[in-house]
Every structure is written in structure tokens, then in C-alpha cells.
Phi, psi and omega in degrees: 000151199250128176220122186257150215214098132094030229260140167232197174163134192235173128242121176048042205042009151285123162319096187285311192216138189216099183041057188270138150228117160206167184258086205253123176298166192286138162047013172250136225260129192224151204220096201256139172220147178187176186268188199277119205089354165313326176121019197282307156354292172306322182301303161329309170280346174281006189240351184243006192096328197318319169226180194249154149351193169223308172214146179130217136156156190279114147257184160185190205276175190270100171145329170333135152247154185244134192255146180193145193285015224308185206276307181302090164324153199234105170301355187251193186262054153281153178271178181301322195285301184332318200246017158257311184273331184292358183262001133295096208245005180256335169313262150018295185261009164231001135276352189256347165264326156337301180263001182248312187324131157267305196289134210260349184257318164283330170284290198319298198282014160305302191254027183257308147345279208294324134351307204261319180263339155101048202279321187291347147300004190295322189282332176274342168301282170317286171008283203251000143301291180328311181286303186307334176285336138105051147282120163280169191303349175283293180316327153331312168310308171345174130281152177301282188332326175305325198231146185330157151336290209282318199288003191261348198259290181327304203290331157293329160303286172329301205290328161330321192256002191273332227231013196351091171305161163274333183238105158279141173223107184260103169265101210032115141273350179277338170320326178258359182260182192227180216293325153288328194285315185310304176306333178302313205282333174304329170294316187290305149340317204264345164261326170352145176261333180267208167289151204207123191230107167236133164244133177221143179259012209255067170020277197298315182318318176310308197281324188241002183245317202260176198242335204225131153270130164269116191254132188244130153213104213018059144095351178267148208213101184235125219253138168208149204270127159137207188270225172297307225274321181273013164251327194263356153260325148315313180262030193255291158002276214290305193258321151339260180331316188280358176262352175298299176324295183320317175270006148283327178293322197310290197293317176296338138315309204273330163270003162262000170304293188288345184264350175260355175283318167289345174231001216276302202284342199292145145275357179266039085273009174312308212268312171306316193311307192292337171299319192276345185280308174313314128003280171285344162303308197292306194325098190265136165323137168249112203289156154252129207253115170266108206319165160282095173283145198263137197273131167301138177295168178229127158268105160296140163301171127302119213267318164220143201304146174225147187295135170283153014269183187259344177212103181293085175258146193214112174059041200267144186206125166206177228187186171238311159232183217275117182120327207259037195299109201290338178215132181225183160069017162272132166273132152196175182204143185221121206242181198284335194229358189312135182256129182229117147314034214308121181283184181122084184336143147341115163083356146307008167080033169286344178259316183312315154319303168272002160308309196284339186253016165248009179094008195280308188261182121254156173310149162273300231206137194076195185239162192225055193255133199237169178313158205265327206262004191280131194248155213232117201235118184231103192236148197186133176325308178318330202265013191257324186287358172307313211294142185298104180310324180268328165294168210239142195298326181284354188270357188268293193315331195284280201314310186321265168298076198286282176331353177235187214265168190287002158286293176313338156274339173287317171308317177309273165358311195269351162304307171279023184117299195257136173277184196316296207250023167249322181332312200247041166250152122013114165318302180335305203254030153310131162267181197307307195306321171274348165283332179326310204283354167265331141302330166299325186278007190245332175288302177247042161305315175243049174056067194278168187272350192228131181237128177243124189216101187274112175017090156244037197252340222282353177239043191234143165265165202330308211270334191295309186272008160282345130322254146007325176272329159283340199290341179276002179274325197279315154356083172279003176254171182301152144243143177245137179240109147249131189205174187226358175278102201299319181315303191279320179310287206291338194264005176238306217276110178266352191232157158260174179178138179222130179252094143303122160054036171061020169196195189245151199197135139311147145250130203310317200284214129257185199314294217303334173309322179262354194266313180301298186330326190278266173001293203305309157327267189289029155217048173054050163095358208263314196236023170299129172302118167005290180268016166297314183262013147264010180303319194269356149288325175305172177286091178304136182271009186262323148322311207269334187279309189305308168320302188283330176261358116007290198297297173337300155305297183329287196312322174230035173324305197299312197302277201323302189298355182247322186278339170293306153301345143297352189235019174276320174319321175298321173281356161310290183328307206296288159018264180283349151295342192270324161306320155290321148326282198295325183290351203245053034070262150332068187274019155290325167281022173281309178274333167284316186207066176335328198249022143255359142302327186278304160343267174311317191307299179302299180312296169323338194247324188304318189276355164317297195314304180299340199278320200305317207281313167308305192264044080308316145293352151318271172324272131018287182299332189299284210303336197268336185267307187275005162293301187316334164254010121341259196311013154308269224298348200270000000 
């Protein structure tokens, strides 16, 4: 059992962790969350050792071993699978005592060990980790040195869950994989035999791998049993009650408060009055505890709709050098409202695709037609190490807007998210998540008709990126999605498209249809699901999910565009009465000029009558739009 004891901690003398205690049973899969800078990193490392408490301190049982991801990728010319069995280092030195060993009594036990550790099954173990991760058997061959940052992190990831520590400890491990790999390590998770401490920002993953969440919230550590969707109800709970407590303590403080003010001078009530000031002493405050709320994302719309389709390909192959085309044989069309999602291992040519459909890239081969007025929006991780490190999110608000004045962009700003005192900080001194959010807002600032968005969840936390899923329902232009946050496909995405096999393809099925389909793959067909080959005949509800809310948008598109034009028309009214207001003012112009007092006087009462008329049909669209979106949702 893992026992955090008293646990303290500072950084630079903020309080990370403050007398944190909790307890995680032997072999149960726990899911640590908080929002971003709560310290949950830190915790991780004060639990592998890296750094020590300040006060407190971690057991566990004596022999454990402990598994931990580090940052240090493995780089040299081992091949992958080599340097995944070489991180097992007790094998490793007792086949290398194999071949030397004499005593005939020290060779049994060399192989009653090896036996006992399941060492000759070792190639086949790695193997088939490697594979769910999504090395195939060439690549497995490779040098370390061959492959990227981010994919050398997978591989470190592999020799961890290859060597099954007793206490994994995963820090976003889903950060370097991609929507497949993810579904893999979830699969895999869910069978691990040991204890298993993941901080993840990934709904589902939250929801389908672990049994317990652990929540860090101001230095506090509180354990609640089932996945996500049963921690945000339990402490939705949780906090319901402690403000009920409160306000029950609250009139009982006020009525002893009030009976020792009033009687404290009587002497025939001296002795109560003093029971009760002792009373309100002993009485510990029940804090109100007020949730952090996540300033909502802002997507600009389209100011206007452009006829479909917005993108035509017809017999399309496009590539980086010449002859060498990374995807061909596309057919497709992307229409004004299309929510479209891309499946698709790493490197099947899911960015290369959305290179092409922003104009980044041109075809080698075939036709391309796209709308002439269509504006394109592109946000993609890579695009966090752009932003200039000495500007300041208001010097970017500046380029957006030069003409206006520095109230309106600091409001503007604050639309998006950043407060007062982030308006003027150094992207350098950004965290991931704010810089996500300003790149979005440099992204879909002038409203594009096409959002293309290559993982933009990956520096966002739980609540952030649910925040992110309404701005994208609330949307009116197409989306293209690449994400490996399974939780954000289906709950945005009305279409599949699968990259593949060197080219691009609708796909029939849903997540869960591609989730058997993957699993059956990467484990050669071994852990195929039962209901895998009727998934795409059965009805999928997810599909079915993806549909309705497609009908939904539709439905309630017109209503939304009639309370906006009404209430951009109220605000016109208002306007121009507060201009007539101020000339009819004037009581000089009664005497200089009557009849253009009576002028205004009529035009003024006209534009009342209209305003009046305009804010009715206001009232009338809001309500027929949110019963329509009531019955959506029911």
C-alpha cells in the first residue's frame, strides 16, 4: 500500500502540498487530477524520490519496485525492442551469468530465477507493448537514434509498462501518442496486475482504465472511488453539502452571537450568555469552499456562410517530394457545416492532409476546388514554439486590432480568457494551457469559415478541454480534428475520415467499432472483441450521438441567427435614441429651432415604438431557441 503521511511541500514559498494524506490500496489504478499548477507533477516526484518533502513523508512496502516515465528519451544505436529488454537489468545479468557460471548448483538457481521472472517470454512481451504503441516489427529493428523526440518518449513509455513495476507512476502519458496509441495503453491499463498513479488530462481514458480518482486541490489530497464522471458527481455533491453545513453554521453563529450581545450585561443570564461565548469559540469555521471556474473558449464564427461545397478533390495525391506522394487516389468533399474528425496512426499523413486542406501544401496530381472567399484557420502544437517569447498577449491584440483603443483590447483579451495580470506577461512566461489559449485566439480571431485543429488539447486540463467542446458546438464553420482525446472526438465530431494505406476514406463505424478494429490489429487478432465484427452492422449509439447532434446544430442554427439579429437591431435602437436623447437635451433648441425639436421628439418616440417591437421578437426568439435546445438535450 502507498501511504502519503503529512505530506508539505513549498516552491519558492508557495504552498504546493499542506499536510496532504492519503492512502492507495496494493494494486488499485488511481487517476490523479487537479487543475494545471495544482502540483500534481510534484507529487509524482516526491513519490519516485526525485525530490524530498519539506515535512511528512511516503511509504510503501519494502521491495517495491517503482516505475516512473523521466523526461530522457533513449537515443542511441540499440535497436527498439534491445533497449526495452535491456531496461530490465536483472534478466539481463543473469543470462550474461549464464554463459560464465560453473557451479552447477548456482546454474539451477540462474534458471529457476529466470523461470520465475518469465525471462524467456521477454522478446515477445516487448513485442507486442511496442506494437500497441505503434512500432510494427520493422521499426522494432531500428536504432533508438532513427526516431523523433516525441516517438523516443513512446519507447520509454514501452520499457516502463515492459518491466511492470509494482507502484507505475504515468505522467499525461497520452501526450506523446496518438488516438490509437491511446486506445491501446487504456486497454493495457486496464489489465496491469499492479498499483497504477496516472496524472491524465483525458476524460475517457480517466473514466475506462482507473477504479479511483485522486484530486489535489489547494495542497489537499482527497481520494474518491469510480472514474471521472463519478468524482465530478461525488464532489459536486460533496460541495452542495459543505455550503448547506455552512449556512447552517453561519444562523447558528448569528444566533449566538446575537443572544450573548443581548444578555451578556443581564446577571440572571450571565452564566448562559458565557456558555454560549465558549460555545462560539470552540465552533471551527466551515470554510466556503468556492469552485475555480474556467473562463469559456471563444471561437469567432463566420461572419458569412459560404455555399457548399467549401472544398472539392477529385483524384488528388499529395506528398513533399516529387514522385513521392505521402497520400493519393483522393476523392472528398467538405461542406459549411461538416463536423469531420481524422483517424490514423502517427505518420499515415493526418497533418500532411490537413497541410493540404489549408493551402500549405498543393497537389502533385489531380484537382482541387476550393471556395474563392474562404478563410482558413490553423492551429497545430507545433505552432506553440512559434509565438515570439518577449511578446505579451496584449502586443499580439495590438497587431489584431491597431485602431482600437486599449480598453477594448484589454476587454477583448479578457474575453479570451486572459486576466488582468497575464494581459502584459512574456509568452515565456506562459503556461502550456495559455499559450494554447492564444494561439487559438490568433487563430480563430477573424472568423474562419475552415478550423482545422492538429491536438489542441494537449496542454489543456479536463475542465479546459470541456470548455473547448462547447465553443466547438457553439461554432458555425466546418471543423477538421486531429486529436488522440477520444472523450473531445465523439462529443464534437459528426463524421469519421480514416487515414490510412496511403490515402483518405470515409469511415462507417464509431469510436467503439475502430477501438475493436485497432485492439484486433495491434494484438494480432488475440484481444479482438466479441462484438467487433457486428460493430458497423449493429446501430452504433455513438453514431447515432454524432447524428443528433449534427440535427441539433441544424435545428438550431435559424433560431440562434434571429436572437442575434435582433439583438444586434436593439442595439442600432438604443443608439440612435440615446442620440436623440442627447439633441432634445438641449434646451436651447426649443427656442432656436421648434420644429426640429418636434422632429426629434416624433423620430424618438418612433424609434421607442420600434425598439419596443424589436425586444419582443427578441423574447419570442430567445425562448422558441432555448425550448429547442432543451428538447435537443432531453
Amino acid at each position: 500500500m502507498l501511504h502519503i503521511n503529512e505530506l508539505s511541500y513549498r516552491i519558492e514559498g508557495r504552498p504546493i502540498l499542506e499536510s496532504a494524506s492519503v492512502g492507495i490500496p496494493e494494486g488499485h489504478k488511481v487517476g490523479l487530477v487537479g487543475r494545471n499548477g495544482a502540483g500534481k507533477t510534484t507529487l509524482l516526484k516526491l513519490i519516485s524520490g526525485e525530490i524530498a518533502p519539506d515535512l511528512g513523508g511516503i511509504t510503501m512496502p519494502r521491495g517495491h519496485r517503482l516505475g516512473y516515465v523521466t523526461q530522457e528519451a533513449p537515443g542511441g544505436d540499440d535497436s527498439l525492442i534491445d533497449w526495452v529488454l535491456s531496461t530490465d537489468t536483472e534478466r539481463a545479468q543473469l543470462f550474461a551469468e549464464a554463459e560464465t557460471a560453473t557451479d552447477p548448483h548456482r546454474i539451477a538457481d540462474i534458471h529457476v530465477r529466470l523461470a520465475d521472472i518469465d525471462a524467456h517470454s521477454a522478446p515477445a512481451r516487448a513485442a507486442q507493448i511496442l506494437a500497441g504503441l505503434g512500432f510494427d516489427e520493422i521499426a522494432q529493428r531500428r536504432p533508438c537514434r532513427d526516431f523523433s523526440g516525441g516517438w523516443r518518449m513512446r519507447v520509454a513509455l514501452g520499457a516502463v509498462l515492459f518491466l511492470e513495476p509494482d507502484l507505475l507512476l504515468l505522467d499525461e502519458p497520452t501526450n506523446y501518442l496518438d488516438l490509437e496509441g491511446t486506445m491501446w495503453l487504456e486497454s493495457h491499463l486496464r489489465a496491469y496486475p499492479n498499483t497504477v498513479l496516472m496524472v491524465s488530462h483525458d476524460r475517457d481514458l480517466l473514466n475506462r482504465a482507473v477504479g479511483a480518482i485522486l484530486h489535489l486541490d489547494r495542497g489537499r489530497l482527497t481520494l474518491y472511488s469510480g472514474g471521472y464522471d463519478d468524482f465530478e458527481a461525488q464532489r459536486r455533491a460533496k460541495l452542495d453539502l459543505d455550503l448547506k453545513l455552512k449556512k447552517k453554521q453561519d444562523e447558528q453563529r448569528k444566533h449566538l452571537e446575537a443572544f450573548i450581545t443581548r444578555f451578556k450585561a443581564k446577571a440572571s443570564k450571565a452564566t448562559q450568555a458565557q456558555s454560549r461565548v465558549k460555545a462560539l469559540a470552540k465552533m471551527q469555521p466551515i470554510a466556503a469552499e468556492v469552485e475555480d471556474r474556467v473562463v469559456p473558449f471563444r471561437l469567432t464564427s463566420p461572419a458569412k456562410e459560404l455555399a457548399s461545397p467549401l472544398i472539392r478533390i477529385e483524384g488528388g495525391s499529395v506528398g513533399y517530394a516529387e514522385g513521392q506522394p505521402v497520400l493519393r487516389g483522393l476523392d472528398l468533399r467538405l461542406d459549411h457545416d461538416d463536423r469531420i474528425a481524422l483517424l490514423g496512426q502517427n505518420g499515415n499523413g493526418k497533418s500532411t492532409f490537413a497541410k493540404l486542406l489549408a493551402g500549405r501544401l498543393q497537389l502533385m496530381g489531380g484537382h482541387m476546388r476550393a471556395a474563392s472567399k474562404m478563410e482558413v484557420g490553423f492551429f497545430a502544437q507545433h505552432q506553440l514554439d512559434d509565438l515570439v517569447t518577449s511578446k505579451t498577449p496584449y502586443g499580439y491584440i495590438v497587431d489584431l486590432m491597431p485602431d482600437a483603443t486599449e480598453a477594448q483590447r484589454r476587454t477583448r483579451l479578457g474575453t479570451y480568457g486572459f486576466s488582468y495580470d497575464k494581459v502584459d506577461t512574456k509568452c515565456e512566461n506562459l503556461s502550456g494551457g495559455e499559450k494554447a489559449r492564444l494561439l487559438m485566439m490568433l487563430t480563430t480571431f477573424n472568423g474562419p469559415h475552415l478550423l482545422i485543429l492538429d491536438e489542441p488539447t494537449n496542454h489543456l486540463d479536463v475542465d479546459s478541454r470541456e470548455a473547448l467542446i462547447h465553443a466547438l458546438n457553439d461554432y458555425e464553420g466546418a471543423v477538421i480534428l486531429i486529436s488522440h482525446d477520444r472523450h473531445l472526438v465523439e462529443a464534437s465530431a459528426d463524421r469519421l475520415w480514416i487515414v490510412r494505406g496511403g490515402t483518405v476514406s470515409p469511415y462507417d463505424g464509431d469510436m467503439e467499432s475502430y477501438r475493436d478494429l485497432l485492439l484486433s490489429e495491434r494484438s494480432g487478432g488475440r484481444s479482438r472483441s466479441r462484438n467487433a465484427g457486428k460493430a458497423e452492422s449493429a446501430a452504433p449509439s455513438r453514431q447515432d450521438t454524432r447524428r443528433a447532434a449534427a440535427d441539433k446544430r441544424a435545428e438550431l442554427a435559424p433560431l440562434k441567427k434571429q436572437v442575434q439579429a435582433a439583438e444586434k437591431r436593439m442595439a442600432q435602437l438604443s443608439v440612435e435614441i440615446a442620440k436623440r436623447d442627447e439633441a432634445l437635451a438641449d434646451p436651447a433648441l426649443y427656442a432656436k429651432d421648434a420644429a426640429r425639436a418636434q422632429k426629434l421628439s416624433m423620430e424618438r418616440g418612433q424609434l421607442a415604438k420600434d425598439l419596443s417591437a424589436v425586444e419582443e421578437a427578441w423574447l419570442e426568439a430567445t425562448e422558441a431557441y432555448e425550448a429547442a435546445e432543451a428538447g435537443a438535450g432531453a
